[in-house]
C-alpha positions as a Python dict, from the first residue, in 0.01 Angstrom:
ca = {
    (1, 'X'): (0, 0, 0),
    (2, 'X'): (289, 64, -248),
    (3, 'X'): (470, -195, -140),
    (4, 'X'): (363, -434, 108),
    (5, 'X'): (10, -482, -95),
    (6, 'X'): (224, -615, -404),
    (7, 'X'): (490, -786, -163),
    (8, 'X'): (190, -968, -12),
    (9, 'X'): (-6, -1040, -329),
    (10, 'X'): (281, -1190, -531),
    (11, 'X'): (416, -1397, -226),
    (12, 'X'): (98, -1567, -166),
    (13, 'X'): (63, -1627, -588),
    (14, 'X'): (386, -1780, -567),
    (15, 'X'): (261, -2001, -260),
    (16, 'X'): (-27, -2091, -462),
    (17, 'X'): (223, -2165, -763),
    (18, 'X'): (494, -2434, -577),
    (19, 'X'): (149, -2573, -376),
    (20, 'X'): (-20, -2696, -731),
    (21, 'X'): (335, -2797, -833),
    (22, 'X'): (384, -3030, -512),
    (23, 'X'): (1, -3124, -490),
    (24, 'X'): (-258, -3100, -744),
    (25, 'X'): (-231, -3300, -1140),
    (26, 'X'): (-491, -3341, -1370),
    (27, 'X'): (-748, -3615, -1380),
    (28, 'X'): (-614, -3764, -1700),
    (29, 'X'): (-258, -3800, -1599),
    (30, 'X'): (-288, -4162, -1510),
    (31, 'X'): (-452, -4240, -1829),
    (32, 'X'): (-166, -4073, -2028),
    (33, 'X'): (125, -4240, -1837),
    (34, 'X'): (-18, -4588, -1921),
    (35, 'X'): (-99, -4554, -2245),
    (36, 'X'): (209, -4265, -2357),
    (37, 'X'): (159, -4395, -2726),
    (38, 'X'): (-198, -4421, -2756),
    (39, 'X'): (-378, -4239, -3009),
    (40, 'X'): (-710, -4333, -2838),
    (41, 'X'): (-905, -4039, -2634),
    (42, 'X'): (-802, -4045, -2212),
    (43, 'X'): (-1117, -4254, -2037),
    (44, 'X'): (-1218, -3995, -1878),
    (45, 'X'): (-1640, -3945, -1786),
    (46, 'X'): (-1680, -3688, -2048),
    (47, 'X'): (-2053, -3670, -1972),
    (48, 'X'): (-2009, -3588, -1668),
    (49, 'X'): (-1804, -3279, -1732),
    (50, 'X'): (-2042, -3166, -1951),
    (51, 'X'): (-2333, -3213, -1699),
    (52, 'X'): (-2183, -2951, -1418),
    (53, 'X'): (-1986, -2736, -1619),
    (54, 'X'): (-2351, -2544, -1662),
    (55, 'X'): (-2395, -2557, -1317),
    (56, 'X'): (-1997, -2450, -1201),
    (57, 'X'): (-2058, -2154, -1480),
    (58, 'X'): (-2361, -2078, -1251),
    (59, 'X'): (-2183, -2077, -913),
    (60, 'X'): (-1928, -1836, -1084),
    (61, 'X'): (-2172, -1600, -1182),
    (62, 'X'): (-2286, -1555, -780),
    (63, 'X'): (-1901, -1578, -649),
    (64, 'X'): (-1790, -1304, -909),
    (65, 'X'): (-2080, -1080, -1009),
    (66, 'X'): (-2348, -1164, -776),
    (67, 'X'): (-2176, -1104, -423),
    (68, 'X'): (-1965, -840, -562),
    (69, 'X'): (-2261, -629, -740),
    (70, 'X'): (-2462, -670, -362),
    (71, 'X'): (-2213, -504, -201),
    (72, 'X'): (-2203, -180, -428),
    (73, 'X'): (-2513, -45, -232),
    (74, 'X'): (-2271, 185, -46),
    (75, 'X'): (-2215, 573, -258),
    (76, 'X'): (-1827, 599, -232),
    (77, 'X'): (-1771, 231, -222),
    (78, 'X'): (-1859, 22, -533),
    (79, 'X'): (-1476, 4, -703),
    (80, 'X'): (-1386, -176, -370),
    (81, 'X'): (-1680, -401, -303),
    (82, 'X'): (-1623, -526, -706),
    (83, 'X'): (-1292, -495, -711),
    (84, 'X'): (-1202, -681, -375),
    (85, 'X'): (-1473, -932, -437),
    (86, 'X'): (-1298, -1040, -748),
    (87, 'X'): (-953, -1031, -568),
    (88, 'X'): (-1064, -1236, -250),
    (89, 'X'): (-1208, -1420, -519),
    (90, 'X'): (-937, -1518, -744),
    (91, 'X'): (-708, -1624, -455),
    (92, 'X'): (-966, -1787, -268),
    (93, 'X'): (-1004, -2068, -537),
    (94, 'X'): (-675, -2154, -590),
    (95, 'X'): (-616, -2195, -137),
    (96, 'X'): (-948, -2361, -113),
    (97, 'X'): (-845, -2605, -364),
    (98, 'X'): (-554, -2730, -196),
    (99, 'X'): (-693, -2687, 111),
    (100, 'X'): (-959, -2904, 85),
    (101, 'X'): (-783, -3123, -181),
    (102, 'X'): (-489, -3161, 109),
    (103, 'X'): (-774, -3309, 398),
    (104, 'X'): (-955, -3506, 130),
    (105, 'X'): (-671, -3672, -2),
    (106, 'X'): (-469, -3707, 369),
    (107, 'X'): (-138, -3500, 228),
    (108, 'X'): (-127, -3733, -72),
    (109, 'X'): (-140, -3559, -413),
    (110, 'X'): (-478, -3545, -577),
    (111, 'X'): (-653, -3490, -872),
    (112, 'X'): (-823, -3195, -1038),
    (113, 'X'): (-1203, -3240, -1125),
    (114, 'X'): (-1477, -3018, -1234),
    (115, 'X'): (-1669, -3078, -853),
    (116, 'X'): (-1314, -2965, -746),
    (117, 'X'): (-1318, -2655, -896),
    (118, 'X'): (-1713, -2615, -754),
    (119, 'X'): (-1602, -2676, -418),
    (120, 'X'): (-1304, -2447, -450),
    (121, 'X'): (-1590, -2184, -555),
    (122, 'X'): (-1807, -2271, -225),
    (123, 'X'): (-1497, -2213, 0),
    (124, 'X'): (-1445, -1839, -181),
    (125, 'X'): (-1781, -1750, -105),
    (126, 'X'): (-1763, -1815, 283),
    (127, 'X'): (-1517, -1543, 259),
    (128, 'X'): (-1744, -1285, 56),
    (129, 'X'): (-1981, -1349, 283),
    (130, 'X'): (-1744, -1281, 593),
    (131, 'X'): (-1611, -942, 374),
    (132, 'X'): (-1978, -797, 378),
    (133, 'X'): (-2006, -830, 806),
    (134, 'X'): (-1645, -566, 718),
    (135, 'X'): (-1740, -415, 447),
    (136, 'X'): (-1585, -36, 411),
    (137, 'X'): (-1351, -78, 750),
    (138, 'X'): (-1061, -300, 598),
    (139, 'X'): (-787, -299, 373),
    (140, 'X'): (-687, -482, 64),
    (141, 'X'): (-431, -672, 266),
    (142, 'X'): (-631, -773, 540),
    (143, 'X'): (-891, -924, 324),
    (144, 'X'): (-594, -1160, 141),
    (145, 'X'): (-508, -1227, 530),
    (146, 'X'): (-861, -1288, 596),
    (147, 'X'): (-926, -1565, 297),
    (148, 'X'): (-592, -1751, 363),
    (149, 'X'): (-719, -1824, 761),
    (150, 'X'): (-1098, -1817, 663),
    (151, 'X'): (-1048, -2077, 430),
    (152, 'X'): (-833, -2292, 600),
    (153, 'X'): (-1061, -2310, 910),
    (154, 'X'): (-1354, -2353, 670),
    (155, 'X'): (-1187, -2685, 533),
    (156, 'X'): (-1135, -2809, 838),
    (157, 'X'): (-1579, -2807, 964),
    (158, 'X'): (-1638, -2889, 585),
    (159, 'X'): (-1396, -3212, 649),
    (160, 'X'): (-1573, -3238, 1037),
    (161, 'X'): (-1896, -3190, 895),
    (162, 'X'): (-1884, -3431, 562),
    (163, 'X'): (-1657, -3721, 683),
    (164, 'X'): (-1658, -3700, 1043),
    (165, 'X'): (-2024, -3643, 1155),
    (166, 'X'): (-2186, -3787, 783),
    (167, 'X'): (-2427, -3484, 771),
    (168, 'X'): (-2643, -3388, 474),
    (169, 'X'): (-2570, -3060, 411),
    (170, 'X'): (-2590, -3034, -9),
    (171, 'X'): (-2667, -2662, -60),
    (172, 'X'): (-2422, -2556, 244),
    (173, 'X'): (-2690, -2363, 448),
    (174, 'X'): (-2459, -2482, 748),
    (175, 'X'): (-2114, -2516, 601),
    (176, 'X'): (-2119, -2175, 406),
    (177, 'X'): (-2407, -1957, 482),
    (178, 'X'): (-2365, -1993, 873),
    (179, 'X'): (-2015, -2095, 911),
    (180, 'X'): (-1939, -1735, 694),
    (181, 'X'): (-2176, -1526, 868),
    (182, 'X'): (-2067, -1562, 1234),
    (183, 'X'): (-1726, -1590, 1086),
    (184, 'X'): (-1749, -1231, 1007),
    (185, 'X'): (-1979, -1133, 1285),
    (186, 'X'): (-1705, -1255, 1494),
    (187, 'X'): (-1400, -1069, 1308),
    (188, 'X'): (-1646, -747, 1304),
    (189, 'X'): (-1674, -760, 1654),
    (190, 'X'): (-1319, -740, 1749),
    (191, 'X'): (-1261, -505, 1478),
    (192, 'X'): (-1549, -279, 1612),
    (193, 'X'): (-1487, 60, 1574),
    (194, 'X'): (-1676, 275, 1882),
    (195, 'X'): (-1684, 604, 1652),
    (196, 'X'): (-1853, 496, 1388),
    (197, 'X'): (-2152, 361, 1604),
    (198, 'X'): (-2366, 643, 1536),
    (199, 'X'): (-2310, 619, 1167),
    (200, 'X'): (-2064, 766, 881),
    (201, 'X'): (-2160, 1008, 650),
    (202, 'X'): (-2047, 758, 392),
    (203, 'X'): (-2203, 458, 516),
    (204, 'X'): (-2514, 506, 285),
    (205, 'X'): (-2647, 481, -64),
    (206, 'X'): (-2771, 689, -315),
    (207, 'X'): (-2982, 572, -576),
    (208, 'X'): (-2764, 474, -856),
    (209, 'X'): (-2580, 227, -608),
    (210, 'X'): (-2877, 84, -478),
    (211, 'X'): (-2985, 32, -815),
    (212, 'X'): (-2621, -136, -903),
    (213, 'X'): (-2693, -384, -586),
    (214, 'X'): (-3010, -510, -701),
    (215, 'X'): (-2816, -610, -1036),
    (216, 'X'): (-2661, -855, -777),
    (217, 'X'): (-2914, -937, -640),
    (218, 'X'): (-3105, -1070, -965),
    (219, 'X'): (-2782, -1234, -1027),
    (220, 'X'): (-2770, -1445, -734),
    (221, 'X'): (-3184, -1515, -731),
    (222, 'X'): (-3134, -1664, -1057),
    (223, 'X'): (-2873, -1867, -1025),
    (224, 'X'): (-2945, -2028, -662),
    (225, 'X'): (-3076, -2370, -806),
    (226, 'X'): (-2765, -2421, -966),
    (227, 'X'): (-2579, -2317, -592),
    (228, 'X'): (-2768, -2566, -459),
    (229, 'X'): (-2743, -2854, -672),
    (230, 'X'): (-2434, -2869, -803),
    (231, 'X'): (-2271, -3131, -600),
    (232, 'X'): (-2648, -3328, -502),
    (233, 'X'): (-2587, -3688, -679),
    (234, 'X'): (-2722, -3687, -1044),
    (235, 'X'): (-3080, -3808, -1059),
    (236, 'X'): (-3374, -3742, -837),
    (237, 'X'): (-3188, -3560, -588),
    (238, 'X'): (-3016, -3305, -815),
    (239, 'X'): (-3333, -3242, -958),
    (240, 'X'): (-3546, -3236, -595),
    (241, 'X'): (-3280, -2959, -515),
    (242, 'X'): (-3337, -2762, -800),
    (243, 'X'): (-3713, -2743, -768),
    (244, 'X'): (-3709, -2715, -391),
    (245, 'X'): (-3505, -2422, -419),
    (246, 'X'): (-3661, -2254, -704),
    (247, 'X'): (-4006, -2283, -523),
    (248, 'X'): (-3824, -2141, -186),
    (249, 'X'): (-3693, -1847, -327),
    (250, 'X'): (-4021, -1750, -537),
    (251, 'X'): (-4230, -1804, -204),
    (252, 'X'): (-3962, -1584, -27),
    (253, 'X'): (-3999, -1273, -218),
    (254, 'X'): (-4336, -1251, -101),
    (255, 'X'): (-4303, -1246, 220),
    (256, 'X'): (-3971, -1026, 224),
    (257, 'X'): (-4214, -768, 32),
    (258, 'X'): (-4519, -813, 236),
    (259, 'X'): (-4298, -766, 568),
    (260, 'X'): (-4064, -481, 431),
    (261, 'X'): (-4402, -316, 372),
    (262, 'X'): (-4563, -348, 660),
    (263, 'X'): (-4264, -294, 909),
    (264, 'X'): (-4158, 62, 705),
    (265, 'X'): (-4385, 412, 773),
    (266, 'X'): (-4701, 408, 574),
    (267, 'X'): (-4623, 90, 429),
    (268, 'X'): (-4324, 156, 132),
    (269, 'X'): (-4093, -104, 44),
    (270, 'X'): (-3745, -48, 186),
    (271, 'X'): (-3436, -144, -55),
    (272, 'X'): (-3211, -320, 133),
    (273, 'X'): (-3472, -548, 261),
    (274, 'X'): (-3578, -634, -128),
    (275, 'X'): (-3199, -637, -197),
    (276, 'X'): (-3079, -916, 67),
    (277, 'X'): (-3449, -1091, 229),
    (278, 'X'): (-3553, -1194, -108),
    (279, 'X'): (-3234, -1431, -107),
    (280, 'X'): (-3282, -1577, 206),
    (281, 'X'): (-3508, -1854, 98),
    (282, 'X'): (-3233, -1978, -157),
    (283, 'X'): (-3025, -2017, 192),
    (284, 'X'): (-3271, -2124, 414),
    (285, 'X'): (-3317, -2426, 185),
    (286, 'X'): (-2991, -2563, 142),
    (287, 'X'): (-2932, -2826, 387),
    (288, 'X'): (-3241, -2976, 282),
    (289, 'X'): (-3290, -2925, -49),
    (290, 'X'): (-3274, -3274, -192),
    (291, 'X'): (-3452, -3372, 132),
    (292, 'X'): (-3801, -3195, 96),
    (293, 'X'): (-4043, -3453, -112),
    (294, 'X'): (-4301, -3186, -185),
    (295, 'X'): (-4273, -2840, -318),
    (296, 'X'): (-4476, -2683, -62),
    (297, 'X'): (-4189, -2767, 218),
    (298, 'X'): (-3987, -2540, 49),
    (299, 'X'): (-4252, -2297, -2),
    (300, 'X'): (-4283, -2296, 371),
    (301, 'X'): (-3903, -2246, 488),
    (302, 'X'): (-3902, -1994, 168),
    (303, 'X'): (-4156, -1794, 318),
    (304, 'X'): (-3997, -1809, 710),
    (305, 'X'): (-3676, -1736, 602),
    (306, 'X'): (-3802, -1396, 429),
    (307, 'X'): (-4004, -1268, 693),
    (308, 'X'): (-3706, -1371, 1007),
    (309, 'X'): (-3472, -1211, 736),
    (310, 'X'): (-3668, -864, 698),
    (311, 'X'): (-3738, -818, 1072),
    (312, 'X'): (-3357, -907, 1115),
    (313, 'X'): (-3279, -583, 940),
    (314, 'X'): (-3502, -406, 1093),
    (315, 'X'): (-3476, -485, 1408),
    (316, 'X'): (-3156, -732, 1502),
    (317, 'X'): (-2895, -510, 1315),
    (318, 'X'): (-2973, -159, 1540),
    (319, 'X'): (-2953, -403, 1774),
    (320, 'X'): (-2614, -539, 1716),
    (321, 'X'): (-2473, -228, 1634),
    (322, 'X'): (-2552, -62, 1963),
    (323, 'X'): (-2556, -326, 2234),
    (324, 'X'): (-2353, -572, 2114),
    (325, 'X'): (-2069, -417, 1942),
    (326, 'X'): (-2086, -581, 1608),
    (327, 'X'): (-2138, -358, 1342),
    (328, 'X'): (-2230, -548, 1037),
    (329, 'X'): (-2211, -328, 743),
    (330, 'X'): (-2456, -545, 506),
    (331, 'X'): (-2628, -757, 766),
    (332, 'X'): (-2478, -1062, 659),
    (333, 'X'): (-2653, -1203, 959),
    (334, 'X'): (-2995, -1153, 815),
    (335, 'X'): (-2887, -1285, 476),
    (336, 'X'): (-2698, -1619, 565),
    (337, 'X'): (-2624, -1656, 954),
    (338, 'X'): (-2994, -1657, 1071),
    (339, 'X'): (-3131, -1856, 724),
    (340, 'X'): (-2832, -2090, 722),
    (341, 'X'): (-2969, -2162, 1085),
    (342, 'X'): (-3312, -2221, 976),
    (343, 'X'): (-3115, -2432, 675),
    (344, 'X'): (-2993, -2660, 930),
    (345, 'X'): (-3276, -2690, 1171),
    (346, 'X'): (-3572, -2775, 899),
    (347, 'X'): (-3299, -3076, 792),
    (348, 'X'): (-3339, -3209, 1147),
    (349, 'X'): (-3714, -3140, 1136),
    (350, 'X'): (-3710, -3328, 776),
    (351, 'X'): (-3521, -3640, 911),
    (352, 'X'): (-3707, -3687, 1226),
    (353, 'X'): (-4049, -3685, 971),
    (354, 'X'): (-3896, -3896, 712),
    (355, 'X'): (-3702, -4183, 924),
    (356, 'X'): (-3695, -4065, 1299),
    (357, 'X'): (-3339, -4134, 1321),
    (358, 'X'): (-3172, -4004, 1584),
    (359, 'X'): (-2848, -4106, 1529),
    (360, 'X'): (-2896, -3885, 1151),
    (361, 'X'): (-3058, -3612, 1383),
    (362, 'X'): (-2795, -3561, 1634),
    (363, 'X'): (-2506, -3561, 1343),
    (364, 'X'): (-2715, -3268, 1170),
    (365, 'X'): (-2744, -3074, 1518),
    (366, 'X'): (-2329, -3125, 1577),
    (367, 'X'): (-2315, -3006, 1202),
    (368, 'X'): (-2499, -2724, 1279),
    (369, 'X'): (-2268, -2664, 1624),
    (370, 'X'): (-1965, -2745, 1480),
    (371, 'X'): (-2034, -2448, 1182),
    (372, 'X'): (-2119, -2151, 1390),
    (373, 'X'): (-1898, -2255, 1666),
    (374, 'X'): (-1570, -2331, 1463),
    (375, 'X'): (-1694, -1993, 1271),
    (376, 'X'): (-1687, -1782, 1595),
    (377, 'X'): (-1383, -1899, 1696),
    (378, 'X'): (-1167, -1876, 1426),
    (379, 'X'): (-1345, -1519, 1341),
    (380, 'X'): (-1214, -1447, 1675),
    (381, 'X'): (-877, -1520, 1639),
    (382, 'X'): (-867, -1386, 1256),
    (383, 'X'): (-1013, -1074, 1422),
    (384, 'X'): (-714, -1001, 1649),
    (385, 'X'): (-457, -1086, 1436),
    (386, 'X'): (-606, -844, 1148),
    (387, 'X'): (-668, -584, 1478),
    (388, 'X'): (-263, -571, 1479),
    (389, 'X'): (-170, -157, 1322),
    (390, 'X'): (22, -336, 1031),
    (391, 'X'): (-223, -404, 755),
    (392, 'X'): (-283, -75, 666),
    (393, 'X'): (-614, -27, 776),
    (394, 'X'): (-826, 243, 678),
    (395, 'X'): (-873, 570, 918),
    (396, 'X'): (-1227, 632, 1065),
    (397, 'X'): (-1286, 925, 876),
    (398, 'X'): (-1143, 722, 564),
    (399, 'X'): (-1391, 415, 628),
    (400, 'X'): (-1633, 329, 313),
    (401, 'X'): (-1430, 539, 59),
    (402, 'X'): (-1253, 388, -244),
    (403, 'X'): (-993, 658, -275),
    (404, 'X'): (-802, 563, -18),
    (405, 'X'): (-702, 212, -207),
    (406, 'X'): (-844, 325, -583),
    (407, 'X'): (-777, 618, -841),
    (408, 'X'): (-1096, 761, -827),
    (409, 'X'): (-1221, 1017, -1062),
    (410, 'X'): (-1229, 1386, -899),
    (411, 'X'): (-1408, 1409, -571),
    (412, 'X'): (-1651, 1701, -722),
    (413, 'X'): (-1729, 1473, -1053),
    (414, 'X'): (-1903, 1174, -774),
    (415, 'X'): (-2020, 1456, -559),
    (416, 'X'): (-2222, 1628, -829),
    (417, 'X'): (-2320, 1311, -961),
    (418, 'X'): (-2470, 1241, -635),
    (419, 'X'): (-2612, 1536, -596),
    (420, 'X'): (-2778, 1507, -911),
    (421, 'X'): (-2957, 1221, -833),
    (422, 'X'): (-3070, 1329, -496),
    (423, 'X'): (-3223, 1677, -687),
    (424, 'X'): (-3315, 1503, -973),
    (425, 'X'): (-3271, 1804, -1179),
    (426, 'X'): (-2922, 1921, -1333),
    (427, 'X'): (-3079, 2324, -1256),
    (428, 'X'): (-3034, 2239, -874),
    (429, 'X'): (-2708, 2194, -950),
    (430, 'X'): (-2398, 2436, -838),
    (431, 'X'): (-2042, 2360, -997),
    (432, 'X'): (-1818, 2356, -655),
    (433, 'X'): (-1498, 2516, -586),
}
């Protein structure tokens, strides 16, 4: 870590660094080359700036404190699932604007705008969302590894799906939800480890961290409209996406609740499931967000999404783990894979009610292929070249603990803190040696 961490992190800064240089200027340069004596203000669509800036300040919240505050459920983990976030982060936005600014613009240089800097947001959180399916079993430097190839495969559907096919996909249930998913279902798979299948004594919560995840959770639940409408077209649509989803995600908490309850022993509500099902509405809703022309469309997919997401977690990610060798540490496939699925589907469903195209339908099916597809083979790939013994990969009896990467405080401070909260009562308390 001493070195190669740092070697790695500047390099790829400095990559970033001569990439804006050669690529990426501001929107106003134009306007100040014409006019280099002008007192007048650059014509630039001021309004417009000041519309989404709200709604970019929204999607930042989720990237940054919403999927990093999720992932803290785990007791010896929460400096790296904060910490990492915000590093996968950070880089991610600066690669996924150039790489999607590259394809858009065909290798010409392009401008900077504020739906830019949204997209370059989206592109970072396929990548968060990949990080949760690994959460605990990586290092530092394969998760910069893992954005550079993540995102660069992710531009390429987003370009497939957008210019190629012509699919309707505004709230990125297919493009970012699913695509990230079965990205890292597919990296987690190769990067299966056969001794932790029967669990790790760190690979649980306590309830502090559980109560530090929900914090995300709220986050994200509150900010979804804003995910989802960001880049609709201003007017009816942006609006239809922001009510659609809003309605979605209240009718999914409902039925995450009422099916957490039922499937646990005499009927308690399970965390996790209230942590990650109550979300799955905001995904499930994407794709056809600014499609649905009545609330209770979205109340409908809202309410599906939470009950496939709880009985996911209770049943699909046992299942996974054992049979099928893919051990996904927050069940990112109950969150976004099987949702984002749903996401896409209901947009067919939507389109064959509205106009029965079938030309429209068949585009929204090979966006829907071309996502999870393109995600499981690039999460493939990704997965063997991070499998390679030089990124500095965490032991198995080292897995979920930040002080193999962090400066921790003393083991027996978190211990006892632990402890503490699992006796509830300082008495029950012995100092240890």
């Amino acid at each position: 870590m001493r070195f190669t961490f740092p070697l790695m992190a500047i390099g790829l800064e400095v990559a970033m660094i001569v990439l804006f240089g050669l690529f990426v200027q501001y929107e106003t340069d134009q306007n100040f080359s014409q006019q280099p004596n002008s007192t007048k203000s650059p014509t630039v669509d001021v309004d417009r700036y000041l519309d989404l800036y709200p709604l970019f300040q929204d999607v930042h919240v989720m990237v940054f404190a919403g999927f990093g505050f999720l992932m803290t459920f785990l007791r010896k983990y929460g400096f790296s699932s904060v910490g990492i976030n915000l590093l996968i982060a950070a880089l991610g936005l600066q690669w996924g604007t150039i790489a999607q600014g590259i394809l858009q613009s065909h290798g010409e240089k392009f401008h900077i705008e504020i739906k830019n800097m949204i997209n370059a947001d989206f592109s970072t959180a396929t990548v968060l969302i990949s990080f949760g399916a690994v959460l605990g079993k990586t290092s530092p430097i394969q998760m910069l590894t893992m954005t550079i190839l993540e995102i660069a495969v992710f531009a390429v559907n987003e370009y497939l799906v957008v210019e190629i096919f012509g699919a309707s996909d505004i709230g990125a249930s297919m493009t970012i939800h699913a695509f990230g998913a079965y990205f890292g279902l597919a990296v987690a798979g190769v990067l299966y480890r056969s001794s932790l299948k029967e669990g790790h004594r760190n690979e649980e919560s306590v309830y502090h961290s559980d109560l530090f995840a929900m914090i995300g959770t709220l986050f994200l639940w509150i900010f979804w409209p804003s995910f989802n409408s960001a880049v609709a077209n201003a007017g009816k649509n942006q609006y239809m996406a922001i009510v659609n989803t809003y309605f979605s995600l209240a009718a999914c908490v409902v039925t995450a609740y009422a099916c957490s309850s039922l499937l646990e022993s005499r009927g308690k509500l399970h965390m996790v499931h209230i942590q990650n099902a109550t979300l799955a509405g905001g995904v499930a809703i994407g794709t056809s967000a600014d499609m649905a022309n009545t609330p209770y469309y979205a109340m409908i997919i809202g309410s599906i999404a939470g009950m496939v997401s709880v009985f996911g977690f209770k049943f699909l990610t046992p299942f996974f783990t054992t049979k099928l060798r893919i051990h996904d540490t927050c069940g990112v496939h109950n969150l976004h894979g099987l949702p984002g699925v749903i996401g896409g589907l209901a947009s067919i469903v939507f389109i064959a009610l509205e106009t029965a195209d079938r030309s429209a339908m068949a585009m929204q099916a090979a966006a829907l292929g071309s996502s999870i597809g393109t995600a499981l083979v690039g999460g493939l790939v990704t997965g063997l070249i991070l499998k390679i013994p030089i990124w500095g990969q965490p032991a198995d009896q080292d897995c979920y603990d930040d002080s193999v990467y962090w400066e921790v405080p003393r083991r027996t401070e978190l211990d006892m803190f632990s402890r503490f909260h699992e006796h509830g009562n300082h008495n029950q308390l012995e100092p240890e040696a």
